[in-house]
C-alpha positions in Angstrom: -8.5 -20.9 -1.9 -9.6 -24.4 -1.7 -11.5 -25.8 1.4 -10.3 -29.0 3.4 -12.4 -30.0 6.1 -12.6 -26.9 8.2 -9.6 -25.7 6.7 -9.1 -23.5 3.7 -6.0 -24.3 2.1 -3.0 -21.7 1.4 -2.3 -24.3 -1.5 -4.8 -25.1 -3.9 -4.8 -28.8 -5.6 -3.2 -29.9 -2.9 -3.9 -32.9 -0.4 -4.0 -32.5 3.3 -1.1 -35.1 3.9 0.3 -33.2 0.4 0.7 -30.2 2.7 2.0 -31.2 5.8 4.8 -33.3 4.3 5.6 -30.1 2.4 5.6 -28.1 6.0 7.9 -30.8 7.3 10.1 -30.5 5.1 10.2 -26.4 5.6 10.6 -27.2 8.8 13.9 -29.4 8.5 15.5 -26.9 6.3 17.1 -23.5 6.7 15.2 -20.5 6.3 14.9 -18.6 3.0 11.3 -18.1 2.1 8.1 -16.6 4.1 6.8 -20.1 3.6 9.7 -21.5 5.3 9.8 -19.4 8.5 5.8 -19.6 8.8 6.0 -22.8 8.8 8.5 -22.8 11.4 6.2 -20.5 13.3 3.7 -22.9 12.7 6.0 -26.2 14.0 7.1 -23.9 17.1 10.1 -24.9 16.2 11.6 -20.6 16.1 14.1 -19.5 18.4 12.5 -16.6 20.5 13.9 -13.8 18.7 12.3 -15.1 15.4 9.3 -15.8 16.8 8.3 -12.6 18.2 9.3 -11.1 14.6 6.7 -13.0 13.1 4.4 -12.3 15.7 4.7 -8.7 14.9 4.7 -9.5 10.9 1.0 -11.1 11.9 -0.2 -8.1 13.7 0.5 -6.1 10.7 -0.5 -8.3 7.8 -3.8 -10.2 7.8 -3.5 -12.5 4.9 -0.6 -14.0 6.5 -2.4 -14.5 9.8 -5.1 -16.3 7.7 -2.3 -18.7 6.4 -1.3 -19.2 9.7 -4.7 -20.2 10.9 -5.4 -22.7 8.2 -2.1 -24.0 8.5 -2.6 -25.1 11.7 -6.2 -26.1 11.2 -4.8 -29.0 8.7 -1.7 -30.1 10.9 -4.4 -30.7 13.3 -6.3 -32.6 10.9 -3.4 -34.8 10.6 -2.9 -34.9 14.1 -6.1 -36.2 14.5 -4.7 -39.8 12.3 -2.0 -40.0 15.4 -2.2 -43.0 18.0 -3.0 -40.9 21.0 -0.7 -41.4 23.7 -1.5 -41.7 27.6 -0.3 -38.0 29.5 2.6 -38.4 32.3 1.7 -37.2 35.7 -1.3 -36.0 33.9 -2.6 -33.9 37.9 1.1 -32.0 37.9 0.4 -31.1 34.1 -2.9 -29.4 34.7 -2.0 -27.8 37.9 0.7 -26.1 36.3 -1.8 -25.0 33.1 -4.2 -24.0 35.7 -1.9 -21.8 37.6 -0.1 -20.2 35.3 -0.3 -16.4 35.1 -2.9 -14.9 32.8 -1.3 -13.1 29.9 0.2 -9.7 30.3 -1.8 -6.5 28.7 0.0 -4.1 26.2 0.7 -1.2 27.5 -1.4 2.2 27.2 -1.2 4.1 24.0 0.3 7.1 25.0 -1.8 10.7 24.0 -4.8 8.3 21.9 -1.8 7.7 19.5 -1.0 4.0 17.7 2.4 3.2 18.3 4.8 2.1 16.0 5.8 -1.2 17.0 3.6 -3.9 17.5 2.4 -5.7 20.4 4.2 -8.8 20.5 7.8 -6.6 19.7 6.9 -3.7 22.3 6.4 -6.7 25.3 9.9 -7.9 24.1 11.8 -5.0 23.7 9.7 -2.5 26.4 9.9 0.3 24.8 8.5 2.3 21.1 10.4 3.7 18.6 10.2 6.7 19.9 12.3 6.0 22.8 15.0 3.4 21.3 18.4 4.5 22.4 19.6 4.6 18.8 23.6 4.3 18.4 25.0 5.7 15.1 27.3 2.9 13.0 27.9 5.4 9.8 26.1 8.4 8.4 22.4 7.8 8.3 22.1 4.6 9.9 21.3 3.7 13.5 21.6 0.5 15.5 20.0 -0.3 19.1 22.0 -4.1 19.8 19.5 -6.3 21.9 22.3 -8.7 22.0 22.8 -12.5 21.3 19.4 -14.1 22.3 18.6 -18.0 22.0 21.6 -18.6 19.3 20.4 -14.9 17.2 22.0 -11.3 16.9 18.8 -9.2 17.8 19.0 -5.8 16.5 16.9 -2.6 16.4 17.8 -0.5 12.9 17.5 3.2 11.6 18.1 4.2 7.9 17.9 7.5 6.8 15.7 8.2 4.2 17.1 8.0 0.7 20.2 5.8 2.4 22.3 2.9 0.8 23.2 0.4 3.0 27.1 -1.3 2.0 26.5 -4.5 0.0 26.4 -7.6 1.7 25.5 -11.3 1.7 25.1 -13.7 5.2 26.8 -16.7 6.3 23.5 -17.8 7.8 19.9 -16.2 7.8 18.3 -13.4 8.1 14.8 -11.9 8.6 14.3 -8.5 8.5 10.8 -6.8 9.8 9.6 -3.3 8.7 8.5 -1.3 11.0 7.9 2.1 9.3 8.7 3.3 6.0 10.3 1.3 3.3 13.6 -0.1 1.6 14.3 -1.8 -1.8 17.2 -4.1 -3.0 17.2 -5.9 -6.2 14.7 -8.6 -4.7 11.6 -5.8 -4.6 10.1 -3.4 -1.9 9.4 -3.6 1.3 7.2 -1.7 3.8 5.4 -1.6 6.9 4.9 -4.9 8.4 6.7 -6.8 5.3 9.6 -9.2 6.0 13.1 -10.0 4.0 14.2 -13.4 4.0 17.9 -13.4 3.1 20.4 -16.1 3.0 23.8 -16.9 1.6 22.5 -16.9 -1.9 21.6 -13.0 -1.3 23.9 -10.6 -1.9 22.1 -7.2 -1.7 22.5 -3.4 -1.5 19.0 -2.1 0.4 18.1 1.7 -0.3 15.3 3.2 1.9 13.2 5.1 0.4 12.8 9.1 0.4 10.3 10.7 2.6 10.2 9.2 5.9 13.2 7.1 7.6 12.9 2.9 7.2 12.9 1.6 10.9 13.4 -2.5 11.2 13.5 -5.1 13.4 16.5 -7.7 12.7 17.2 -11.7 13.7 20.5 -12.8 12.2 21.7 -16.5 13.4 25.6 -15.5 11.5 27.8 -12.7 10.7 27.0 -10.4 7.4 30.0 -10.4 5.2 30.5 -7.3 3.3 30.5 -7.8 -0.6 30.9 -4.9 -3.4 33.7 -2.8 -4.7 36.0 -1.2 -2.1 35.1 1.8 -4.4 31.4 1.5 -3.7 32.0 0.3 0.2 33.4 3.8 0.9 30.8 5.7 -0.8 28.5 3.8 1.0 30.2 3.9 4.5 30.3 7.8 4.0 26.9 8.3 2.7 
């Protein structure tokens, strides 16, 4: 990768400001690439829900935390061109900084072993996969709701292995997080730690693959809608 200033860049030939402008304009638009949603991540413009995905898609995947470092690296290169501006109540500012609780710990790994989900998603949901209340929605495929958080549907989900999940597309976005094992749709393969980015452009049909169940972690900001033959919906709602 090409190096700018202290900064390697994720996108060789191209200029500093080059960059950024591209991130702002990821940033003003809807999600539907990795680029996208990093550089959301990057802008800390991500509701909660999102974030903490990512957060857990970093743990797992190191060439994306590099990205995410150099990113940052080269918006604060172009911070440094901004007219600085004078802090407000500047004593109350660094009272609160300076009192502020010190960062929670993860917890133990129980019996030596690594857990399953990542730090950032067992502080938010409290618990591994092991002991997610699951709740069965069809044959082979599990659901633990987290609820409506920050504007997102926050979900847990369980697919057996070999499973088709119905055929759907999204009236908004929506990021799904592998936790452990794998699933495929027409777009490619997925596993451990990789995210889908799907959109209303998406209409897909995910299969997990044989051998071990695919456990995920999923943000939605709108309903699914179901696509498909109603031939194909009932096979795939029976299993």
């Amino acid at each position: 990768m090409e190096q700018i200033g202290t900064a390697v860049s994720p996108y060789p030939g191209e200029t500093v400001v080059e960059i950024v402008e591209s991130l702002i304009r990821m940033v003003r638009e809807h999600i539907d690439t990795i680029d996208s949603l990093l550089a959301r991540y990057v802008a800390g413009t991500l509701p909660t829900p999102a974030r903490v995905l990512v957060e857990a898609h970093l743990e797992l995947k190191a060439d994306n935390r590099r990205k995410v470092a150099n990113l940052e690296a080269m918006a604060g290169l172009e911070l440094m061109d901004v007219d600085p501006v004078a802090l407000s109540n500047r004593d109350a500012m660094l009272a609160a900084v300076l009192g502020s609780a010190a960062p929670a710990t993860a917890a133990a790994v129980r019996g030596g072993e690594e857990r399953i989900f990542p730090k950032a998603l067992y502080d938010f949901v409290g618990f591994d996969a092991d002991d997610v209340p699951w709740r069965t929605k069809m044959p082979g495929f599990k659901e633990y709701e987290l609820g409506d958080i920050e504007g997102c549907h926050v979900n847990l989900f369980w697919i057996k292995p070999g499973r088709t999940v119905p055929a759907h597309t999204h009236e908004g976005s929506e990021l799904s997080l592998v936790l452990d094992g794998a699933f495929s749709d027409g777009r490619g393969h997925y596993g451990r730690g990789d995210i889908s980015v799907a959109d209303d452009s998406v209409d897909h049909r995910p299969s997990a693959d044989t051998g071990r169940p695919c456990i995920g972690f999923a943000v939605v900001d709108a309903p699914l809608k179901l696509t498909g033959s109603f031939r194909q919906l009932i096979g795939d709602i029976i299993g």
